[in-house]
ZADO-1210 file (C-alpha; in nm, 4 decimals, padded with zeros to 6 digits):
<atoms>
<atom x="13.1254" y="08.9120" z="16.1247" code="UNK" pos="1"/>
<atom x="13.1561" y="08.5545" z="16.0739" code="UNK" pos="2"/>
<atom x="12.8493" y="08.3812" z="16.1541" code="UNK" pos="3"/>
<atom x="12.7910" y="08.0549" z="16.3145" code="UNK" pos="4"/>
<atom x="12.5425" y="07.8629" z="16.2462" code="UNK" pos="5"/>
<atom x="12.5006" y="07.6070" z="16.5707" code="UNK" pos="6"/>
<atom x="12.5437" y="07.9060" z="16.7486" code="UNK" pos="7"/>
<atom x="12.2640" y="08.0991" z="16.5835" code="UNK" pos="8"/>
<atom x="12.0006" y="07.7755" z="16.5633" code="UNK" pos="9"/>
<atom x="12.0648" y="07.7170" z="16.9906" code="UNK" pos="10"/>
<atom x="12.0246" y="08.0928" z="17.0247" code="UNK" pos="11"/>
<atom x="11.7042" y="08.1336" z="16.7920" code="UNK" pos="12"/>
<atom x="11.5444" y="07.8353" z="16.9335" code="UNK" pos="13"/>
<atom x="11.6005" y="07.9384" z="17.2887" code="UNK" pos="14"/>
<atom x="11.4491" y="08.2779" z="17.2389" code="UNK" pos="15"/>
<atom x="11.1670" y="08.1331" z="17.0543" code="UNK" pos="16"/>
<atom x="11.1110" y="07.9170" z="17.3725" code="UNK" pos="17"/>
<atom x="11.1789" y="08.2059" z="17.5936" code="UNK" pos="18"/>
<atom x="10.9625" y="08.4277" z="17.3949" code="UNK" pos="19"/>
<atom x="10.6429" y="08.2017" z="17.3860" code="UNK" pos="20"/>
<atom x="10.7128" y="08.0475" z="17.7819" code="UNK" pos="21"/>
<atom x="10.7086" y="08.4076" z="17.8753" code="UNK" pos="22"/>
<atom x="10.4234" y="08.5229" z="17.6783" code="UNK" pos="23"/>
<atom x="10.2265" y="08.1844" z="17.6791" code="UNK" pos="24"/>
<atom x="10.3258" y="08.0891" z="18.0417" code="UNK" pos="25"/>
<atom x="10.3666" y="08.3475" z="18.2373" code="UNK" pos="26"/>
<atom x="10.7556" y="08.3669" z="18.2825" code="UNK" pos="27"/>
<atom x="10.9298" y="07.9839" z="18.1948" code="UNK" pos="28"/>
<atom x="10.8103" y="07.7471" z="18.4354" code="UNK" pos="29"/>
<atom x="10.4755" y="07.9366" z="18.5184" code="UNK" pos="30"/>
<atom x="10.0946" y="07.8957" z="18.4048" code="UNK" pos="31"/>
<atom x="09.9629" y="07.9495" z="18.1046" code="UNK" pos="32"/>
<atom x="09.8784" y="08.3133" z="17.8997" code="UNK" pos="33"/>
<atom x="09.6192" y="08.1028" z="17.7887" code="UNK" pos="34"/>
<atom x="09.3795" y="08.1100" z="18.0439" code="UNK" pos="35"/>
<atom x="09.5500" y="08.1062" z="18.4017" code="UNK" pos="36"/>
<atom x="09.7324" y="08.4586" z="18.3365" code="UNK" pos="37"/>
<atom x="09.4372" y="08.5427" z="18.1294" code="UNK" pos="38"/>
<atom x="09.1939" y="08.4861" z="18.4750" code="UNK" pos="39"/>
<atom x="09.4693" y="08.7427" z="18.6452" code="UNK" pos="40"/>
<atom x="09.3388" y="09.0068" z="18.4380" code="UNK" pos="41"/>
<atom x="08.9709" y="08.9924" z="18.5840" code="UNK" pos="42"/>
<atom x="08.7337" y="09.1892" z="18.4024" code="UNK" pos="43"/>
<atom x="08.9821" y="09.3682" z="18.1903" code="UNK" pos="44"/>
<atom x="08.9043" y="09.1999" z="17.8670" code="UNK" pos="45"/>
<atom x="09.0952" y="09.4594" z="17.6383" code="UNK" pos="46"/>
<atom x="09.4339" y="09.6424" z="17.6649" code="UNK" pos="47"/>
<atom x="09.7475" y="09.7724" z="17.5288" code="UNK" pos="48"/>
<atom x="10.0276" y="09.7459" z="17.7432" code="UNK" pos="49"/>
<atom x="10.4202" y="09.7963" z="17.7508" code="UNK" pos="50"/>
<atom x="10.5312" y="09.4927" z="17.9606" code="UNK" pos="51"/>
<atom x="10.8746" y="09.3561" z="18.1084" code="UNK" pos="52"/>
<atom x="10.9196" y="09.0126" z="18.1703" code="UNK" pos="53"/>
<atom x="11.2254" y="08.9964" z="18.4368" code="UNK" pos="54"/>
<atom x="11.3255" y="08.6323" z="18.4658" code="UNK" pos="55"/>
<atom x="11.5885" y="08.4406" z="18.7150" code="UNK" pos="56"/>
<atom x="11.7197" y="08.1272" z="18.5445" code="UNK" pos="57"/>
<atom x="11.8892" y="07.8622" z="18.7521" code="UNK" pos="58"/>
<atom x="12.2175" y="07.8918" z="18.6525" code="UNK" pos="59"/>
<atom x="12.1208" y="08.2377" z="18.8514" code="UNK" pos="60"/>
<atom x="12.1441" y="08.4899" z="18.5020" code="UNK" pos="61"/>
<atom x="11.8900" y="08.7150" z="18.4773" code="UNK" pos="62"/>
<atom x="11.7079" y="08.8258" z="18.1846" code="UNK" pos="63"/>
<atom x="11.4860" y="09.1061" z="18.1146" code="UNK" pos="64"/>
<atom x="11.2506" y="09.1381" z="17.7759" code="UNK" pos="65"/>
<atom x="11.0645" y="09.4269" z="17.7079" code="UNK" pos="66"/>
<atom x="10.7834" y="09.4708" z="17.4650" code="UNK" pos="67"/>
<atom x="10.4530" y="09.5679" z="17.4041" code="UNK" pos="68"/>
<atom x="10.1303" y="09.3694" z="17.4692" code="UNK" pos="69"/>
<atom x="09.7717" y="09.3594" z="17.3306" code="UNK" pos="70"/>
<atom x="09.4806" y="09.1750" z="17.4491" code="UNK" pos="71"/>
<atom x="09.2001" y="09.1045" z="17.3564" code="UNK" pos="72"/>
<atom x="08.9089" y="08.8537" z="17.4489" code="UNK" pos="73"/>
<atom x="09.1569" y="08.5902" z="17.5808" code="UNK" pos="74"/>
<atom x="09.4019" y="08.6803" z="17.2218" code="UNK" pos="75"/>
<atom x="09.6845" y="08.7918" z="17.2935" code="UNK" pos="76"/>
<atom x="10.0117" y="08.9671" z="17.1000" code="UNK" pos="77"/>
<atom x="10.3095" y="09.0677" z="17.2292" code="UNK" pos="78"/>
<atom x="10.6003" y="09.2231" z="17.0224" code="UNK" pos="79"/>
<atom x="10.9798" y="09.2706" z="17.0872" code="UNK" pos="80"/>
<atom x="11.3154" y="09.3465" z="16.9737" code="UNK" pos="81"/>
<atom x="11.6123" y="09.1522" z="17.0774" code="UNK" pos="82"/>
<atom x="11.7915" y="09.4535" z="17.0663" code="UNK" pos="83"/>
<atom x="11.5744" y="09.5523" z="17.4193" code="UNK" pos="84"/>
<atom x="11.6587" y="09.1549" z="17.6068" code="UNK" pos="85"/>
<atom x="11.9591" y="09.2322" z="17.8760" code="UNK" pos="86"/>
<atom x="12.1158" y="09.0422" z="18.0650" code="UNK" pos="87"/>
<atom x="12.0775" y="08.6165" z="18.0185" code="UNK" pos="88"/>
<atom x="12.4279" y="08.5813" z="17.9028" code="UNK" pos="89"/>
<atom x="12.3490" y="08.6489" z="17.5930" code="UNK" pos="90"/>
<atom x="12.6679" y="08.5348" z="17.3562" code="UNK" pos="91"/>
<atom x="12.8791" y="08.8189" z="17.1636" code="UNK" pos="92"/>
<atom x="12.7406" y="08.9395" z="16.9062" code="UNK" pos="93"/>
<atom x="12.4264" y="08.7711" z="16.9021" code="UNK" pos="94"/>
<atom x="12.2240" y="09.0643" z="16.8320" code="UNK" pos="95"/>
<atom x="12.3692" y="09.1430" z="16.5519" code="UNK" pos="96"/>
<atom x="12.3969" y="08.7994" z="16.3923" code="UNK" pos="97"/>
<atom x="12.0163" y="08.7854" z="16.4398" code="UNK" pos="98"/>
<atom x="11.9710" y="09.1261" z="16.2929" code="UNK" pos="99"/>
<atom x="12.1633" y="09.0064" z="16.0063" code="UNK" pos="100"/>
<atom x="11.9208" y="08.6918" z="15.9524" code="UNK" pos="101"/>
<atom x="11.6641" y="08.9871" z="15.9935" code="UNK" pos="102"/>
<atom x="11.5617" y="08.7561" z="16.3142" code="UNK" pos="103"/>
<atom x="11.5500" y="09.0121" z="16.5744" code="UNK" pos="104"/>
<atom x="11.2590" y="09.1563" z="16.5452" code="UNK" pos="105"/>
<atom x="10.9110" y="08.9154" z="16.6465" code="UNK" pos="106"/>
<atom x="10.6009" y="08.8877" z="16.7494" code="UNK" pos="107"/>
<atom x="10.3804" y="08.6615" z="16.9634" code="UNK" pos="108"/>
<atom x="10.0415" y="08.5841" z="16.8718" code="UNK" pos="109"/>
<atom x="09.8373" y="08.3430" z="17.1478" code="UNK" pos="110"/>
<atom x="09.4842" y="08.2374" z="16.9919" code="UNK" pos="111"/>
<atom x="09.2769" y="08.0513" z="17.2247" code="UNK" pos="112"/>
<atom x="09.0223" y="07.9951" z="16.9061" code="UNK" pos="113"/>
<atom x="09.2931" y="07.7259" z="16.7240" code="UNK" pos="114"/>
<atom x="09.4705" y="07.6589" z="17.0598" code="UNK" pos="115"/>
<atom x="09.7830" y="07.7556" z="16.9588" code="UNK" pos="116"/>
<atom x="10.0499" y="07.9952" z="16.9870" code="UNK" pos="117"/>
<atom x="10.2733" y="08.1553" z="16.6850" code="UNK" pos="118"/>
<atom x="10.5761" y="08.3398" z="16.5979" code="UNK" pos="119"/>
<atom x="10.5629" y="08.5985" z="16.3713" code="UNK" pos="120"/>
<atom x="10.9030" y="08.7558" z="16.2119" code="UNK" pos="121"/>
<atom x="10.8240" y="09.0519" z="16.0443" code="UNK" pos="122"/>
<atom x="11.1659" y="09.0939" z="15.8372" code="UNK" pos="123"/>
<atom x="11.1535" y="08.7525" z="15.6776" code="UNK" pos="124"/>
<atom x="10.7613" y="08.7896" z="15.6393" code="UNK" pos="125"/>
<atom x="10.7316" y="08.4229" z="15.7789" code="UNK" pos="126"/>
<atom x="10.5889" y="08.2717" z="16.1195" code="UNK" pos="127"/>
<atom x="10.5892" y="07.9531" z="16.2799" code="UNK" pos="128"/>
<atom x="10.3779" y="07.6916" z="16.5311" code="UNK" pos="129"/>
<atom x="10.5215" y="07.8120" z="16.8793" code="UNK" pos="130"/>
<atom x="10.7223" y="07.4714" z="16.9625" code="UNK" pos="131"/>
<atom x="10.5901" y="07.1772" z="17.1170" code="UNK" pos="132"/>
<atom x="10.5174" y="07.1909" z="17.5253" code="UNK" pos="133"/>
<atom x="10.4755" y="07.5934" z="17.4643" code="UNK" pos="134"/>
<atom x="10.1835" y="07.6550" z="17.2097" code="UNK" pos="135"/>
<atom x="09.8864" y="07.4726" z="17.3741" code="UNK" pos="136"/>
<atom x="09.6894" y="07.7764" z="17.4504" code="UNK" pos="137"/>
<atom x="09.3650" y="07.7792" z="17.6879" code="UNK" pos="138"/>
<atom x="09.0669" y="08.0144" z="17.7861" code="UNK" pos="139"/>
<atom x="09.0519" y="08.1246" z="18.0674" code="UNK" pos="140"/>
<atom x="08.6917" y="07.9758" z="18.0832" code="UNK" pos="141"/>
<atom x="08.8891" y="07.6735" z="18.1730" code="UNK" pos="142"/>
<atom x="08.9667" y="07.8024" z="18.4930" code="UNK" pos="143"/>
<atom x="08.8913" y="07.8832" z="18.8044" code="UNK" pos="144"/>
<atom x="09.0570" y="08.1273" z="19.0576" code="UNK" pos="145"/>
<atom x="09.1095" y="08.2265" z="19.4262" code="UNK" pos="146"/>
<atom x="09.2619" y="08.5656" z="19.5796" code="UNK" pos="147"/>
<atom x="09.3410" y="08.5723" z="19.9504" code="UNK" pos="148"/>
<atom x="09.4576" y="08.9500" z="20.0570" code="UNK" pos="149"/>
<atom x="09.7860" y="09.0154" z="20.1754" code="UNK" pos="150"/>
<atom x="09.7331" y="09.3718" z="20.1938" code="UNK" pos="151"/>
<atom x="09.8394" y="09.7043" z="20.0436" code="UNK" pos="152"/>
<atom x="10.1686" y="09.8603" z="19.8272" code="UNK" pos="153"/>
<atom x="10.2013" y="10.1178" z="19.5627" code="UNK" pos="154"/>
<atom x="10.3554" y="09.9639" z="19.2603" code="UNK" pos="155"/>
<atom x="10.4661" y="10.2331" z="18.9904" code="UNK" pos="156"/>
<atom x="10.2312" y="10.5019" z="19.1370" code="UNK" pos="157"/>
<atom x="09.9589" y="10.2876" z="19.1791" code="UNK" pos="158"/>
<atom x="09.7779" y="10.2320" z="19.4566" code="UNK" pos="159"/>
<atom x="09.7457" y="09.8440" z="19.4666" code="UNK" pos="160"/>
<atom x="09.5741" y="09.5543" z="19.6499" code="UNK" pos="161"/>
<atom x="09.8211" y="09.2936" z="19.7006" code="UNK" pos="162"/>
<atom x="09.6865" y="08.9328" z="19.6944" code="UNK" pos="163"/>
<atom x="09.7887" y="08.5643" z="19.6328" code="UNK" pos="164"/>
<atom x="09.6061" y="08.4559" z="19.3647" code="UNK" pos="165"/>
<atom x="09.5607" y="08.0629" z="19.3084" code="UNK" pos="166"/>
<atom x="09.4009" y="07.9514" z="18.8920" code="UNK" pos="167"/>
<atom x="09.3633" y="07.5883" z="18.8900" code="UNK" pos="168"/>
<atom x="09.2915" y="07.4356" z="18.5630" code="UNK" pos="169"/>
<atom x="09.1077" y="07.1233" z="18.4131" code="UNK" pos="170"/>
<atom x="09.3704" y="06.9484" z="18.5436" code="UNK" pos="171"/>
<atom x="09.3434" y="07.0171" z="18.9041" code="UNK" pos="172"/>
<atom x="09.6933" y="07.1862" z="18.8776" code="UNK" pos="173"/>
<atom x="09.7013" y="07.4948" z="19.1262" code="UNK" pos="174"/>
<atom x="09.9134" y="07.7442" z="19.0051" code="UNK" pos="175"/>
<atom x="10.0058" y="08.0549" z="19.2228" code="UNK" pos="176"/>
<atom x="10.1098" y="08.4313" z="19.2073" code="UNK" pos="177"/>
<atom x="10.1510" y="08.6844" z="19.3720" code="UNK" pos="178"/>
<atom x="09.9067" y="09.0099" z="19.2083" code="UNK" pos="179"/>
<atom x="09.9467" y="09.4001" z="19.2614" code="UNK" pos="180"/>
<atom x="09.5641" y="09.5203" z="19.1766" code="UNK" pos="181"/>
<atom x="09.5264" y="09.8454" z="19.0835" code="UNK" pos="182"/>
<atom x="09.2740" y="10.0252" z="19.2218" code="UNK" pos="183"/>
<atom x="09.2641" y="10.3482" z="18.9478" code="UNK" pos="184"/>
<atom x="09.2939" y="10.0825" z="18.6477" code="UNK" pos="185"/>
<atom x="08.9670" y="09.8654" z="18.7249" code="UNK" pos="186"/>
<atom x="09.1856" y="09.6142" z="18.9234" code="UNK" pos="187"/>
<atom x="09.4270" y="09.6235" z="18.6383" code="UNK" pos="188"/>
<atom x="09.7595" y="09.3650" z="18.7359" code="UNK" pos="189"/>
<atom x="09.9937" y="09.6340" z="18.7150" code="UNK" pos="190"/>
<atom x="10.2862" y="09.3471" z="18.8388" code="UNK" pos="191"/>
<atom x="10.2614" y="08.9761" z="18.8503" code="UNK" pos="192"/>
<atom x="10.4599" y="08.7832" z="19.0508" code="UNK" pos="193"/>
<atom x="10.4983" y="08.3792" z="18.9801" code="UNK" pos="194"/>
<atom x="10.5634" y="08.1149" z="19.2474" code="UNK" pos="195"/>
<atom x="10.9238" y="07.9917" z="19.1541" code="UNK" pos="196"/>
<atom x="10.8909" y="07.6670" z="18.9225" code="UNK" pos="197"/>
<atom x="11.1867" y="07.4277" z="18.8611" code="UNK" pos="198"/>
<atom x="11.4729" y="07.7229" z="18.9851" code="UNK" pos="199"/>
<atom x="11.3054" y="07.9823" z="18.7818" code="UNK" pos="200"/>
<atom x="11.1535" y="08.3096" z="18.9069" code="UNK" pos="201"/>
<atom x="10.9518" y="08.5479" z="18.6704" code="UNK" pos="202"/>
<atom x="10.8048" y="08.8571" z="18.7314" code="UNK" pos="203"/>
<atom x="10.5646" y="09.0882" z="18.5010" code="UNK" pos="204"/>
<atom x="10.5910" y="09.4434" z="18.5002" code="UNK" pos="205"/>
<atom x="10.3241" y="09.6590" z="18.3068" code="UNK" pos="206"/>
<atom x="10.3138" y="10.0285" z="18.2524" code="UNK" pos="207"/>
<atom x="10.1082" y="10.3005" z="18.0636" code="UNK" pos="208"/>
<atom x="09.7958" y="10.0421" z="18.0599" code="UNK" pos="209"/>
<atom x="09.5374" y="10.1977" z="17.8101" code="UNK" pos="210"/>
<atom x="09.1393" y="09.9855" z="17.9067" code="UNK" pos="211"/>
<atom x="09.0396" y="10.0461" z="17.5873" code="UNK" pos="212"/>
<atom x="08.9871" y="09.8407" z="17.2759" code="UNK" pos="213"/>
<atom x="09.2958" y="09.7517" z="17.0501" code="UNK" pos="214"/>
<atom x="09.2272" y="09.6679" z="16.6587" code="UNK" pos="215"/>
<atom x="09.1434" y="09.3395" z="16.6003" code="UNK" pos="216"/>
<atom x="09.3532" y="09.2617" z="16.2877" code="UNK" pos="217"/>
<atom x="09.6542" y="09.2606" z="16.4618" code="UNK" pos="218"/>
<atom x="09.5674" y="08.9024" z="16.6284" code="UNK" pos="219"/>
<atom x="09.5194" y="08.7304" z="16.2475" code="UNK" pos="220"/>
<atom x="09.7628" y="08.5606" z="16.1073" code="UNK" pos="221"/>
<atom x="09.9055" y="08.7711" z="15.8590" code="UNK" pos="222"/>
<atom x="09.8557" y="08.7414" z="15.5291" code="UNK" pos="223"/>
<atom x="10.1062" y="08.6639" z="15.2209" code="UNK" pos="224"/>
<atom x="10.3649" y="08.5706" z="15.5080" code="UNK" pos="225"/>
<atom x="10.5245" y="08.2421" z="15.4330" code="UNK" pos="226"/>
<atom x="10.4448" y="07.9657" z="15.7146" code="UNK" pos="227"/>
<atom x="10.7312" y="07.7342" z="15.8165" code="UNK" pos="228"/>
<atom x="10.5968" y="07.4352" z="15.9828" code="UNK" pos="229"/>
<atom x="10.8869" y="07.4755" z="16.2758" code="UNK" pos="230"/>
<atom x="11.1897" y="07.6694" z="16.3877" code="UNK" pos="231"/>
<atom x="11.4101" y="07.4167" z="16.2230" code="UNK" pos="232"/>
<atom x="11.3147" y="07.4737" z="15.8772" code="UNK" pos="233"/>
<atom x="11.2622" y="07.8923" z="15.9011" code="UNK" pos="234"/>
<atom x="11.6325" y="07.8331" z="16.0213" code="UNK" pos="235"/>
<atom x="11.7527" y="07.6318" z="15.7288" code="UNK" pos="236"/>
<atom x="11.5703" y="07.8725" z="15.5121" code="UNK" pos="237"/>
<atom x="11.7343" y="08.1457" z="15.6473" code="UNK" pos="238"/>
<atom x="12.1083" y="08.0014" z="15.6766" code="UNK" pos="239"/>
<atom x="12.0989" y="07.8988" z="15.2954" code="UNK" pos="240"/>
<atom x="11.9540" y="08.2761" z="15.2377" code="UNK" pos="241"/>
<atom x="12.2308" y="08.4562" z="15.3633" code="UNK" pos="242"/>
<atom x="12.5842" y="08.5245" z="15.2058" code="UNK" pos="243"/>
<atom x="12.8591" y="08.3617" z="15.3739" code="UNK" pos="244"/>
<atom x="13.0250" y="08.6476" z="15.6180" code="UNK" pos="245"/>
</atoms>
């Protein structure tokens, strides 16, 4: 397969942005997972999750990205495999170019502590500084929320408390969503719904919730893993790596 290398540096840097808007802001256009999403999750300091971002772009493709998700303390990590994305319009063959570059497979660390998010490619053994406009990550100490009740569904056998949910930040920015509470998982968010933000509607879906404590090591940085200082140069790296196909 013939690789191509414009084609492969638009498509890395567009998941990296999708990865970390999803993961960092709720779905691309919503609030932060920083603090505002991190103020959805109440009292539920620590979890593993498998989650499903399902996202509406403007051109009107949707795009789903599954993964798993860890959280703890306002950290959070989430971990996919472009292999799992549908959907998107997603070129021909991407996946497998990216598997090639051993670039499929990534995680998402968000660290309130340095205020920034990462990318972490296992393969390569490298990460990188989520990009600019998507790495700023909050506390949710920074904000302050309101839930009005808009009554009562059952969202993957859950019985749930539906309610609109307004965080505003520091900056006096309301952001809203829509919230299915759980009532069996200590008000757990079993789905998240954002208020559509420049054409773009994103939804979170979370199933087999465990409330209890996930390791802490998995939210360091991880050691001996070479750090790039942006996407750009991981890309170079790996493009002058790989044998010509």
């Amino acid at each position: 397969m013939k690789k191509n290398p414009l084609l492969l540096a638009a498509l890395t840097l567009a998941l990296s942005l999708f990865t970390t808007s999803a993961l960092a802001q709720g779905g691309p256009g919503g609030p932060g997972m920083d603090g505002a999403i991190a103020k959805l999750f109440g009292d539920n300091k620590a979890f593993t999750t498998t989650v499903e971002f399902h996202t509406t772009l403007p051109s009107g493709a949707e795009m789903t990205m599954p993964g798993k998700m860890a959280f703890l303390d306002g950290k959070t990590r989430f971990e996919m495999d472009m292999a799992d994305m549908k959907g998107g319009g997603l070129p021909p063959g991407a996946v497998a170019q990216m598997k090639q570059m051993g670039m499929d497979r990534m995680a998402t660390l968000g660290l309130p502590d340095k205020k920034q998010a990462y990318i972490i490619y296992p393969n390569l053994k490298a990460y990188v500084p989520a990009p600019a406009g998507a790495g700023a990550i909050t506390s949710a100490a920074d904000y302050k929320s309101e839930a009005t009740k808009l009554g009562a569904e059952t969202v993957d056998g859950h019985d749930c408390v539906k309610n609109k949910v307004v965080v505003t930040g520091p900056d006096g920015v309301p952001h809203e969503s829509t919230v299915w509470n759980a009532k069996d998982l200590n008000q757990f968010p079993v789905k998240i719904q954002m208020a559509p933000a420049q054409g773009m509607n994103a939804v979170m879906l979370f199933k087999d919730v465990k409330l209890s404590k996930p390791d802490a090591a998995q939210f360091d940085l991880p050691a001996g893993y070479t750090k790039y200082d942006d996407m750009t140069g991981l890309m170079m790296s790996r493009m002058k790596a790989a044998p010509p196909q």
